[in-house]
N, C-alpha and C positions, 0 to 999 in steps of 0.2 A: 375930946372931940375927934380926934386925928385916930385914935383906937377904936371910936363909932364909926366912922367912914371906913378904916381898914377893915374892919367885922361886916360891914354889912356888902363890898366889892367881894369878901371873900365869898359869902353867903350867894351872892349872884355868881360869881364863876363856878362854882361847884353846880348851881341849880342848873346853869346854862349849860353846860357839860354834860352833867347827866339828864338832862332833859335829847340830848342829841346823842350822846352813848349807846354802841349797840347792844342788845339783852340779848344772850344768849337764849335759843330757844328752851327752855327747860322744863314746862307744865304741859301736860294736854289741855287745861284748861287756858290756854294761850292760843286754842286751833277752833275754830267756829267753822259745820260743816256748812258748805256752799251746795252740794249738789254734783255730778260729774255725768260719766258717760258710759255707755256698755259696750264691751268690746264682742261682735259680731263673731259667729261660727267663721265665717273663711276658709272655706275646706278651700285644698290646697294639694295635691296629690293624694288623695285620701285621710288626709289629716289635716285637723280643725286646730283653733285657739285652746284649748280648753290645757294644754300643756306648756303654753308661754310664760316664759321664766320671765316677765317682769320689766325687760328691757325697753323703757319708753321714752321718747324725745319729742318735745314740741319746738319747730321750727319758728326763731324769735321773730317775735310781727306775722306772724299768720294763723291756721288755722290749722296748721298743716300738723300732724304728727308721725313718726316712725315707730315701728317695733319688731321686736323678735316676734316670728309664728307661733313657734313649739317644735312639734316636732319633726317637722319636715325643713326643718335647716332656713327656712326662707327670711325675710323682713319684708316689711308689710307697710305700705303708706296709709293714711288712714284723715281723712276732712271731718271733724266738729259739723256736725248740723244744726246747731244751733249753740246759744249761751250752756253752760253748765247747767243743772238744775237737778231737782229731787224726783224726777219722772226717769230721771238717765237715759236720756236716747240713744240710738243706737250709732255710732259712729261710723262713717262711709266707709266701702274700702276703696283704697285707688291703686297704685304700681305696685308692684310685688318684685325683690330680687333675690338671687339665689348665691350669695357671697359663700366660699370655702367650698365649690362645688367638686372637686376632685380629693378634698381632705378626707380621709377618714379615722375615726376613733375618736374625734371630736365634739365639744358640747355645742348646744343649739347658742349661733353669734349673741353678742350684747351691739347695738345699736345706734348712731347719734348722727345731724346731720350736719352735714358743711358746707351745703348751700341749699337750692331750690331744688336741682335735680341729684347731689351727689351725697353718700353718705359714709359714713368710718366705720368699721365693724372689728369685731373682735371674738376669740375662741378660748376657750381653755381645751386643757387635754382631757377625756374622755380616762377616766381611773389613773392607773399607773403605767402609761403608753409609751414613756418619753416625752421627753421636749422636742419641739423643734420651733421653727427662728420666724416664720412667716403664718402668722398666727393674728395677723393684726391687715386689714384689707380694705381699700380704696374702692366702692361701686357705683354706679350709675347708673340708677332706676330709669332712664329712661330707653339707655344702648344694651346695657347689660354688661358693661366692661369693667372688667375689675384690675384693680393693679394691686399684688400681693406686696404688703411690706417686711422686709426681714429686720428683724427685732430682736436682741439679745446677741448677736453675732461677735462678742468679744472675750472669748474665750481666757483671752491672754492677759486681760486689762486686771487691775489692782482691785478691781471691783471686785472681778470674780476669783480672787488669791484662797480663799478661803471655801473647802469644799469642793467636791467634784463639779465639773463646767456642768456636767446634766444635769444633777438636782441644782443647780445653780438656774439651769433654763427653762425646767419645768416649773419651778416654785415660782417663776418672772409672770408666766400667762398662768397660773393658777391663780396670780394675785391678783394681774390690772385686766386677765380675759373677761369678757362676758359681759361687762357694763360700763358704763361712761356716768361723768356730769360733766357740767359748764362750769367753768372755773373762771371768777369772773374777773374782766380784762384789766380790774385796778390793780385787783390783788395781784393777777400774776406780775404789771409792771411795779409793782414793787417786789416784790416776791422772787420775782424769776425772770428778773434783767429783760423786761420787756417782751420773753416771749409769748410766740402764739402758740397755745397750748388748746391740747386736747385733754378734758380730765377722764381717769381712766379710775371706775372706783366698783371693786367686785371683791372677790376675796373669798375666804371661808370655807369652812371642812369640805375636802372630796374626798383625799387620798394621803397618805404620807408625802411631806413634803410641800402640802397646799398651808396655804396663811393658817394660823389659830386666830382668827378675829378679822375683821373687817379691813379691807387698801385701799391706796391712795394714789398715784401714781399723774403727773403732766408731761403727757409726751406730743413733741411737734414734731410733724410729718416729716421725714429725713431723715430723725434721730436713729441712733442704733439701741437707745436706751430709754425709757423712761426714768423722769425724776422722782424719787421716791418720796411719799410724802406721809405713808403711813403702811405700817407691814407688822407683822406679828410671825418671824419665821423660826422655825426650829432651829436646832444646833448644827443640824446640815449646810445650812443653807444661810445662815446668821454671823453676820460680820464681828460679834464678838465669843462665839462659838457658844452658845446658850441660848435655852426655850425662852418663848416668849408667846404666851398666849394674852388673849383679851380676857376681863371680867366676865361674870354672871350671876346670877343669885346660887345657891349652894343646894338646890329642893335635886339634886341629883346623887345618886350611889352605884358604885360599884358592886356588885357580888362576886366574888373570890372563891372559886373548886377550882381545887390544880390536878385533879387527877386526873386531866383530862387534857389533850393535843388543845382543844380550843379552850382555852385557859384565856378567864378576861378576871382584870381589865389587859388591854395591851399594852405596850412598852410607852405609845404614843399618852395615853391616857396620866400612866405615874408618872409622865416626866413634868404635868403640870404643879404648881405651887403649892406648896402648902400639903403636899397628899401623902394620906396614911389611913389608919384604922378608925374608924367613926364607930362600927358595932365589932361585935368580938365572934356571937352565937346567934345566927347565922354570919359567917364573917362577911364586912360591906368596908370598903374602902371610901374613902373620897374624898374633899377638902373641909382640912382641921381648922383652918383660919377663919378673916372674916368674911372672905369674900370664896365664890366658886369662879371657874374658870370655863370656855370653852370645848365643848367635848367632840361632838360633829355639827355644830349648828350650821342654819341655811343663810348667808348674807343673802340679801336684797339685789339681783341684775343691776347698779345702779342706785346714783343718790343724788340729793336733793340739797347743792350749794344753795344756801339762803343769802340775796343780795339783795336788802331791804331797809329802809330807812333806820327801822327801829331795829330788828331783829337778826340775830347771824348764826351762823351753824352750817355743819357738813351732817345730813340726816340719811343714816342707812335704816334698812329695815332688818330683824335679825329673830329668826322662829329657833328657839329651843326646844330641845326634850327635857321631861321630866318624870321624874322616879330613876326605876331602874335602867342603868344605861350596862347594857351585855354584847360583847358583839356578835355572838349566837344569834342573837336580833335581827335578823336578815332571810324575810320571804318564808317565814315561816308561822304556823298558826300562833296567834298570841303576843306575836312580832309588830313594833309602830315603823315607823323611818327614824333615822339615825341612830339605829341601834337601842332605839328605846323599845323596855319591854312593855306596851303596850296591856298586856289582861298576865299579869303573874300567877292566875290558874289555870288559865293555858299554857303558857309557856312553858312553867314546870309542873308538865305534866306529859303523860303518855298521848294525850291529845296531841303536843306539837314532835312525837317521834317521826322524825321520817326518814330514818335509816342511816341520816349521814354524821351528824354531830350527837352530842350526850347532855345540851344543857336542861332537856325534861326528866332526867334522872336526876336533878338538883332538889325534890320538894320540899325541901327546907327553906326553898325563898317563895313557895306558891304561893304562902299568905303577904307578898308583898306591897309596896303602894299602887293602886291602878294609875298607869302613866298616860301623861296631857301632854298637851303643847303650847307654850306660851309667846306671843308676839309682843316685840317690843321694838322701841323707836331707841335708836342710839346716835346722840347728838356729839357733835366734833368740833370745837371752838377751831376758826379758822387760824387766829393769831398763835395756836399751839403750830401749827405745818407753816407756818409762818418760822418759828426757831427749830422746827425740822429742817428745812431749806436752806438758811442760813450754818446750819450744822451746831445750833447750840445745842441740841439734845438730839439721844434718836427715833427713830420713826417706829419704836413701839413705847414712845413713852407721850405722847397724848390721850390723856382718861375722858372717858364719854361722861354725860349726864343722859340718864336711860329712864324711857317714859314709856308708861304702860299704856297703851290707848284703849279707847270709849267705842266701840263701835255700835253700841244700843239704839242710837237714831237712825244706825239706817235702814233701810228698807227690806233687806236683804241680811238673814242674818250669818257671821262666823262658824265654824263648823269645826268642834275640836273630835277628831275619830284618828285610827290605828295608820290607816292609810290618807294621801290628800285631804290633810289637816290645811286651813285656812292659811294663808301666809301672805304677809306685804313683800310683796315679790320684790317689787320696782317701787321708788321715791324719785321725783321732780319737782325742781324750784321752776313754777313760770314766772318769769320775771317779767314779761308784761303785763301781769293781773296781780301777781304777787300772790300770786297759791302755791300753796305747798300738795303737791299732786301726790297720795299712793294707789300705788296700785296690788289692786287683789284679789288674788286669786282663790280656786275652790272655794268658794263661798256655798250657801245651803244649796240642797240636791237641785232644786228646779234653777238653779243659777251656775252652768257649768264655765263660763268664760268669763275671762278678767272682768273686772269692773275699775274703771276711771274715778277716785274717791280726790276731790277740790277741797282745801279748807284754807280758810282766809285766816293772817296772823291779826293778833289782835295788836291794840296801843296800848301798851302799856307805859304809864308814865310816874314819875317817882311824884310822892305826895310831899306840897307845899308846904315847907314847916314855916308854922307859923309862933317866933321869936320877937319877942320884944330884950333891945338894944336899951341900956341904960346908960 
């Protein structure tokens, strides 16, 4: 009897646990679309939305939203006309501010608000510019006053022992510039001794010395430092002097001519995992293991803490190239973005000569694969930057679970071409509706400006076994 009761108390704590257990977001078929918003032209000094990196924030308990413009440097208030829906209305615009207005060589800010009228913004550096320290800025959509804050100014500290303080300062806003999330208030007072944190979450190929993979970063206003909470840095710039890149699937290859000044792959490329000879005739480099690695993908302005009854995650958004990756790949016929070769019979061919590099004298790779671009969702268990924090492991050792999404329902369809390929620029957790918010950009030709994409989590709940107790 006493063994019937202990089996069956055991059977209710487990059910009861994981009936309130959070599930890692892991399926797209976990996302039901709701409906969203269209984000309106907004000309703005001669320039529209149609180049807004992504960076979006809804102001908790209201209607209210912030964003990056594009490419006129600005951020943009922006009022919900109504509920989400499948019509996508068009979203108001309201205040407009011009934060980093004397910076130059800088990328278009990342975004988020810290009250009614005030908001935080952020920069990366513009190629391989330098660092520098105030790169991180306090404005006020209503006066226009901005208060710059200096960030990474510790030249001397134990932190930065390792590698020169520059690529030390540049790799800092290469990783947390450009995008925010909400880091939410439990987790950080467990997490992070009660502070009030701003999350800082951007990342991803620019330049040498920018993240391999998606960061994480909780800094409160004062700091000289953000808390690191996920980074993927080179051997430059990496506290145990060793690369460190993110996953990917492996649909990517190198092509290898060395008789030539522009000689790819580059040094950046072999120094990821696993990389060697994949073909022999025509030679193609790439990774031998089980997994591919990051090449120049585009992180997401911006991600999307999930703080929900049932569900949890840190969701970035992250566009890959695919096929051949050359770095001759650049503004040239036949050429995609990130160095992806886009049409491999133009490329190696006398079609893309234009005087200045040699890779269309390669036609041995002209019958190459035609190169695409693939989107994907890459989820972050909270509780992994939970033992980054703590310092039981380090901040590039949290593995994503990566979800390919559906976008066939909606209205508007994705657009995979050579140039402004589709991309989930920006991810948002509303935590008043509990939508998981992307945003996306270039979408099909008559749809030039971001679109506001709602998807509600679903409940999932573990199924009732049903046991009979002898």
């Amino acid at each position: 009897m006493r063994m019937k009761i202990s089996l069956i108390l055991i059977l209710i704590f487990f059910y009861c646990n994981s009936a309130t257990a959070k599930t890692l977001l892991s399926s797209w078929s976990d996302l039901t679309l709701v409906g969203g918003f269209s984000v309106p032209a907004t000309l703005i000094n001669g320039y529209n939305t149609r180049y807004a990196t992504g960076s979006f924030d809804k102001l908790p308990g209201s209607k209210q939203w912030v964003a990056n413009h594009g490419l006129s440097g600005y951020v943009v208030e922006y009022t919900e006309p109504s509920e989400p829906n499948m019509s996508f209305p068009t979203l108001v615009v309201g205040r407009h501010g011009h934060p980093f207005a004397g910076k130059t060589k800088i990328t278009t800010p990342g975004v988020q608000w810290i009250d009614a009228d005030n908001v935080i913004c952020s920069v990366r550096r513009y190629y391989s510019s330098g660092g520098f320290y105030d790169w991180v800025s306090l404005l006020n959509l209503n006066t226009g006053v901005e208060k710059l804050q200096t960030v990474g100014n510790v030249d001397t500290s134990v932190d930065w022992a390792e590698g020169s303080s520059s690529n030390k300062l540049f790799h800092l806003h290469q990783s947390f510039g450009g995008g925010f999330t909400r880091i939410p208030s439990d987790w950080a007072t467990v997490n992070l001794s009660g502070k009030t944190v701003v999350g800082m979450a951007a990342g991803g190929y620019d330049v040498l010395n920018s993240p391999m993979g998606p960061a994480v970063g909780a800094f409160e206003v004062g700091d000289t430092l953000p808390i690191t909470l996920m980074d993927y840095p080179i051997h430059n710039t990496s506290s145990d002097g060793k690369d460190h890149f993110e996953v990917r699937d492996k649909n990517y290859w190198f092509p290898v001519y060395s008789s030539d000044v522009e000689n790819t792959p580059i040094h950046l490329w072999k120094w990821s995992p696993d990389y060697g000879e994949v073909q022999s005739d025509p030679q193609l480099m790439g990774p031998t293991g089980d997994n591919g690695y990051f090449t120049a993908e585009v992180v997401s302005s911006g991600a999307g803490w999930i703080d929900d009854p049932n569900y949890k995650g840190l969701v970035f958004g992250v566009l890959s190239p695919n096929g051949y990756i050359d770095y001759s790949a650049q503004s040239v016929p036949g050429a995609g973005e990130m160095f992806l070769v886009y049409d491999p019979s133009t490329f190696y061919s006398e079609d893309s000569n234009t005087g200045k590099i040699k890779h269309w004298l390669h036609t041995e790779y002209a019958d190459g694969p035609s190169g695409s671009y693939s989107n994907k969702l890459y989820v972050y268990d909270p509780d992994c930057f939970a033992q980054v924090a703590d310092g039981t492991i380090d901040e590039w050792e949290c593995s994503p679970t990566i979800i390919t999404p559906d976008f066939s329902n909606l209205p508007i369809n994705p657009v995979d071409r050579d140039r402004l390929p589709t991309s989930i620029a920006g991810v948002f957790w509303d935590e008043d509706r509990s939508y998981l918010w992307l945003v996306l950009t270039q979408m099909s030709n008559g749809n030039k400006y971001p679109m506001l994409v709602a998807y509600e989590l679903g409940t999932t709940r573990p199924a009732i076994i049903n046991m009979k107790i002898k």
